[in-house]
DRENTORKOL-3810 file (N, C-alpha, C; in nm, 4 decimals):
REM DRENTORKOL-3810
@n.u->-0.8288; n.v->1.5325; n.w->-0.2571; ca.u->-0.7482; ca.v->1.4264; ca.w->-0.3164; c.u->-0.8443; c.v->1.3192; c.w->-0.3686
@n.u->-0.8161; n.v->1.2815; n.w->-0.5222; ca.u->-0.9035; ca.v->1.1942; ca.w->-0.5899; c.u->-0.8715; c.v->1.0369; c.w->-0.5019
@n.u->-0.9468; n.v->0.9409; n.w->-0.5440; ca.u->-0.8971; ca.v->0.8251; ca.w->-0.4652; c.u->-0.7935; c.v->0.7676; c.w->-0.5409
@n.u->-0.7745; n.v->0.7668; n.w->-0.6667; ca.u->-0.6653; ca.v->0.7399; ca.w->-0.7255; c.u->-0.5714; c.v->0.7730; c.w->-0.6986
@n.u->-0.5712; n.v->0.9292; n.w->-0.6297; ca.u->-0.4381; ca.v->1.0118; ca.w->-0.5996; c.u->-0.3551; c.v->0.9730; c.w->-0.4760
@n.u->-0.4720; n.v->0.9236; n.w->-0.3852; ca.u->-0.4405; ca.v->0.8790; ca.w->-0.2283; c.u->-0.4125; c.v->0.7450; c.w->-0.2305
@n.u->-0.4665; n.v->0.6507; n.w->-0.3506; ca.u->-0.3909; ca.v->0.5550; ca.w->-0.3644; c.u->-0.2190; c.v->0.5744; c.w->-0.4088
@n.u->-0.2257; n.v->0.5903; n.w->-0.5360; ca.u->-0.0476; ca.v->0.6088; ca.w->-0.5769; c.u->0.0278; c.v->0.6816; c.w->-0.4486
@n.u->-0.0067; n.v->0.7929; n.w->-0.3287; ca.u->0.0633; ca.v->0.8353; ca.w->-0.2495; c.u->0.0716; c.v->0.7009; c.w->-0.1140
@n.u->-0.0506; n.v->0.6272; n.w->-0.1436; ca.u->0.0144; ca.v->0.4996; ca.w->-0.0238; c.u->0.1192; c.v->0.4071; c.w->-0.0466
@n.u->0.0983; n.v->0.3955; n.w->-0.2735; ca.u->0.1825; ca.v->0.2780; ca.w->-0.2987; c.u->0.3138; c.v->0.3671; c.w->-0.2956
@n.u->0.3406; n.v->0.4975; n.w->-0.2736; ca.u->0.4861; ca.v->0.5860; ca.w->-0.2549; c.u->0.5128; c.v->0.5522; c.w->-0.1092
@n.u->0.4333; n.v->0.5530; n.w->-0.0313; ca.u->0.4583; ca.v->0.5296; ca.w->0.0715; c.u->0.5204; c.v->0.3555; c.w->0.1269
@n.u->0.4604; n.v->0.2543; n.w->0.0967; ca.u->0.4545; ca.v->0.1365; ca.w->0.1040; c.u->0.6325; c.v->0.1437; c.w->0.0375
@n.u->0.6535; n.v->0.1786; n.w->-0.0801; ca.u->0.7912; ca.v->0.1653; ca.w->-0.1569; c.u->0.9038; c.v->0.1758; c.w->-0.0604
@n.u->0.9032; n.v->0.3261; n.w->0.0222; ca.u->0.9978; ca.v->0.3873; ca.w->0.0946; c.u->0.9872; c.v->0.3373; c.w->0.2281
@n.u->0.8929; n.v->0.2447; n.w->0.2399; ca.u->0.8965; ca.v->0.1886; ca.w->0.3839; c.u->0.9657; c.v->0.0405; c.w->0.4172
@n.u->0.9500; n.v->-0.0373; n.w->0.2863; ca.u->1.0073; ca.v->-0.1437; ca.w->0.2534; c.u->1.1280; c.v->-0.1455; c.w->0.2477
@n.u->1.2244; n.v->-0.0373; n.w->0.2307; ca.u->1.3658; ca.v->-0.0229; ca.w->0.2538; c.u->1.4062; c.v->-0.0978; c.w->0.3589
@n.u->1.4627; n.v->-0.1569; n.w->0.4723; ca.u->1.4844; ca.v->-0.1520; ca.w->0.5890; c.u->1.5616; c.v->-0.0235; c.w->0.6145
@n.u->1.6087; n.v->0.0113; n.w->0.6931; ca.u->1.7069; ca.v->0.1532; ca.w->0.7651; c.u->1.8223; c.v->0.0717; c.w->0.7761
@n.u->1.8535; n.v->-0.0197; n.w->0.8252; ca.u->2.0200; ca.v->-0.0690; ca.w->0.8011; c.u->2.0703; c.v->-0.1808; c.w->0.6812
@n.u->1.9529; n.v->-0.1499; n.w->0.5872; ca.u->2.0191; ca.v->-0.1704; ca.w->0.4627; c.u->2.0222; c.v->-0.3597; c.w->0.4173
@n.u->1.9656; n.v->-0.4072; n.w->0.5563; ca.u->1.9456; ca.v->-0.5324; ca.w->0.5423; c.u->1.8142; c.v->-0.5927; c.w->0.4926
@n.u->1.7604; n.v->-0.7483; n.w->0.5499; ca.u->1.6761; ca.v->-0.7941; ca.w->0.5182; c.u->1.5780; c.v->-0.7168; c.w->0.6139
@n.u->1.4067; n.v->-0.7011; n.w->0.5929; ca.u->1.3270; ca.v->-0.7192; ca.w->0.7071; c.u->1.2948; c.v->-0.8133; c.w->0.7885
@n.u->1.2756; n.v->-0.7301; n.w->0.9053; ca.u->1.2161; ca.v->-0.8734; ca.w->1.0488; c.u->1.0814; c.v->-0.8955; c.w->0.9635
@n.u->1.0855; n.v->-1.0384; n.w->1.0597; ca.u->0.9412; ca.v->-1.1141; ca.w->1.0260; c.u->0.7734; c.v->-1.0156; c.w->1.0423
@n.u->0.8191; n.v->-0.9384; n.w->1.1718; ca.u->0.7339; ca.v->-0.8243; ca.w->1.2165; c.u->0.7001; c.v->-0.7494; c.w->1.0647
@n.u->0.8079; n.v->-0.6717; n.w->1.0428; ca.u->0.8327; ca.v->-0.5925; ca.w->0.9359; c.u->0.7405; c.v->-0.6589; c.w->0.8059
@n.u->0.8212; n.v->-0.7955; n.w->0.7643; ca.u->0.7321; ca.v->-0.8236; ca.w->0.6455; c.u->0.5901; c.v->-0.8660; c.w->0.6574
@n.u->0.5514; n.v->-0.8498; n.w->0.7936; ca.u->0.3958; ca.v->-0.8916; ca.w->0.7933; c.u->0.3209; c.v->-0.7492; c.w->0.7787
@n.u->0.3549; n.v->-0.6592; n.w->0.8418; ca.u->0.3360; ca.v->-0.5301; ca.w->0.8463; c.u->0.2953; c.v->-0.5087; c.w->0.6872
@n.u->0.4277; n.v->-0.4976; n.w->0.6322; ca.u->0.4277; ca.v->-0.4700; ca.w->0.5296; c.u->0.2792; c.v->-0.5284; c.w->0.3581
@n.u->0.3297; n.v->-0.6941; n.w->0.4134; ca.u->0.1973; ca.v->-0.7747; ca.w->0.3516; c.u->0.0637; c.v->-0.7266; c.w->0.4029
@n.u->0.0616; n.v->-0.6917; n.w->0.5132; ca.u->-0.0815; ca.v->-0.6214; ca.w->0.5573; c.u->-0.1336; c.v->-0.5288; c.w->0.4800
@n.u->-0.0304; n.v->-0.4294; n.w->0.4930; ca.u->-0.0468; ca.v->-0.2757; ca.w->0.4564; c.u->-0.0747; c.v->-0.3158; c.w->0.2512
@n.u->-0.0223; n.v->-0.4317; n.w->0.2080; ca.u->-0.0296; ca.v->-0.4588; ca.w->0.0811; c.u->-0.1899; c.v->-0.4835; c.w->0.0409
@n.u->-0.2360; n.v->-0.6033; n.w->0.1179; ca.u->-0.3648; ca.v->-0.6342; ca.w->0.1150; c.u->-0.4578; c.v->-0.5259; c.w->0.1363
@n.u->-0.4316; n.v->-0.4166; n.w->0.2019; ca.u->-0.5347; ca.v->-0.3691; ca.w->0.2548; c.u->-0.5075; c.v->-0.2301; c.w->0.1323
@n.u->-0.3994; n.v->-0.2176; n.w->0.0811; ca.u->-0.4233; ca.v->-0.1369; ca.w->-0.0478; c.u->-0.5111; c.v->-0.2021; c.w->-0.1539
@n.u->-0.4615; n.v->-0.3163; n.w->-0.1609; ca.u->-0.5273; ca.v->-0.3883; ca.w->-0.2895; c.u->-0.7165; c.v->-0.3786; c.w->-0.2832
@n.u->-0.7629; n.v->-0.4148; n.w->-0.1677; ca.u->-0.8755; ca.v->-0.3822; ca.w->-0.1053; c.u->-0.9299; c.v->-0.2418; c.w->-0.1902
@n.u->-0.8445; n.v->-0.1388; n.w->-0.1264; ca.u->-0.8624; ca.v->0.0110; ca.w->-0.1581; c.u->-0.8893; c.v->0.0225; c.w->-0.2714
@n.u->-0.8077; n.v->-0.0471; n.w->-0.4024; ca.u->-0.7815; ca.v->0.0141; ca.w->-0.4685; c.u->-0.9329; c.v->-0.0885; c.w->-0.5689
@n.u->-0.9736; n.v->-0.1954; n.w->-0.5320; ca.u->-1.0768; ca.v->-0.2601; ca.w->-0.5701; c.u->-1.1686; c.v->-0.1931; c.w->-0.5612
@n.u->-1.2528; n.v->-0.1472; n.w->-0.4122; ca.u->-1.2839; ca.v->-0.0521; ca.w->-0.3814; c.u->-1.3546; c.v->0.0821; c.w->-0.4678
@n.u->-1.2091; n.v->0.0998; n.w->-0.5355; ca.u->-1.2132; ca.v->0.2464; ca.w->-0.5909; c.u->-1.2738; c.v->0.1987; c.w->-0.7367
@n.u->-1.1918; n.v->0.1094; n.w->-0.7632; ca.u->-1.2290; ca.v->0.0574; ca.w->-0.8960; c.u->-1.4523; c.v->0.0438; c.w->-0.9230
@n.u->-1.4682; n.v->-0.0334; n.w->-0.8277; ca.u->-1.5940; ca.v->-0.0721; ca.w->-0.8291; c.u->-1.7175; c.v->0.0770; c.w->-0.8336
@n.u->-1.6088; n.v->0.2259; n.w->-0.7676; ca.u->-1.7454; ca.v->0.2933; ca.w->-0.7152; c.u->-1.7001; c.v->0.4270; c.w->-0.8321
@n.u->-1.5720; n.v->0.3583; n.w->-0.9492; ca.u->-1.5690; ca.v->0.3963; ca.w->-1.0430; c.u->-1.5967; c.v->0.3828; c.w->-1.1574
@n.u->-1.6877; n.v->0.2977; n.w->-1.1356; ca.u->-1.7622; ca.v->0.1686; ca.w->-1.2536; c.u->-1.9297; c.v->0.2398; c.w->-1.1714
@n.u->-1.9525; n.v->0.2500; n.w->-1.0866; ca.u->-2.0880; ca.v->0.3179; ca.w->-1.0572; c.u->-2.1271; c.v->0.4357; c.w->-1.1385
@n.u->-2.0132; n.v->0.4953; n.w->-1.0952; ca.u->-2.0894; ca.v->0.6443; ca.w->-1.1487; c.u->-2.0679; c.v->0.6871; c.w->-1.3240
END
Protein backbone atom coordinates (compact mmCIF):
# COMPACT_ATOMS: atom_id res chain seq x y z
CA UNK A 1 0.00 0.00 0.00
CA UNK A 2 1.34 3.39 -1.40
CA UNK A 3 1.26 6.08 1.42
CA UNK A 4 -1.22 7.93 -0.39
CA UNK A 5 -3.35 4.84 -0.46
CA UNK A 6 -3.15 4.29 3.44
CA UNK A 7 -3.80 7.77 3.77
CA UNK A 8 -7.33 8.12 1.77
CA UNK A 9 -8.20 4.54 3.65
CA UNK A 10 -7.67 6.49 7.19
CA UNK A 11 -9.55 9.65 5.86
CA UNK A 12 -12.48 6.58 4.93
CA UNK A 13 -12.04 5.58 8.07
CA UNK A 14 -12.07 8.91 10.18
CA UNK A 15 -15.57 9.70 7.87
CA UNK A 16 -17.44 6.48 9.14
CA UNK A 17 -16.32 6.94 12.59
CA UNK A 18 -17.57 10.44 13.02
CA UNK A 19 -21.12 9.20 12.60
CA UNK A 20 -22.15 8.73 16.21
CA UNK A 21 -24.20 5.11 16.43
CA UNK A 22 -27.36 6.76 17.91
CA UNK A 23 -27.56 9.23 15.39
CA UNK A 24 -26.87 12.10 17.75
CA UNK A 25 -24.25 14.65 18.65
CA UNK A 26 -20.64 13.28 19.83
CA UNK A 27 -19.38 13.11 23.53
CA UNK A 28 -16.71 15.47 24.34
CA UNK A 29 -14.46 12.12 24.60
CA UNK A 30 -15.55 11.32 21.08
CA UNK A 31 -14.76 14.76 19.54
CA UNK A 32 -11.34 14.84 21.04
CA UNK A 33 -10.63 11.42 19.80
CA UNK A 34 -11.71 12.31 16.76
CA UNK A 35 -9.58 15.94 16.51
CA UNK A 36 -6.64 13.76 17.51
CA UNK A 37 -6.97 11.15 15.02
CA UNK A 38 -7.39 14.50 12.56
CA UNK A 39 -4.07 16.06 13.55
CA UNK A 40 -2.23 13.14 13.49
CA UNK A 41 -3.46 12.44 9.77
CA UNK A 42 -2.61 15.83 8.77
CA UNK A 43 0.97 15.08 10.23
CA UNK A 44 0.90 11.84 7.94
CA UNK A 45 -0.08 13.22 5.21
CA UNK A 46 2.75 16.25 5.48
CA UNK A 47 4.97 13.63 6.10
CA UNK A 48 4.21 11.93 2.88
CA UNK A 49 4.16 15.02 1.06
CA UNK A 50 7.81 16.03 2.11
CA UNK A 51 9.47 12.34 1.36
CA UNK A 52 7.55 12.87 -1.95
CA UNK A 53 9.31 15.94 -2.83
CA UNK A 54 12.70 13.87 -1.91
CA UNK A 55 12.74 11.40 -4.24
Amino acid sequence: MTLIQELKFWVNVIEQTAIPVDGERLTPAEQGALSQTCRVLAQTANYAADQMEKA
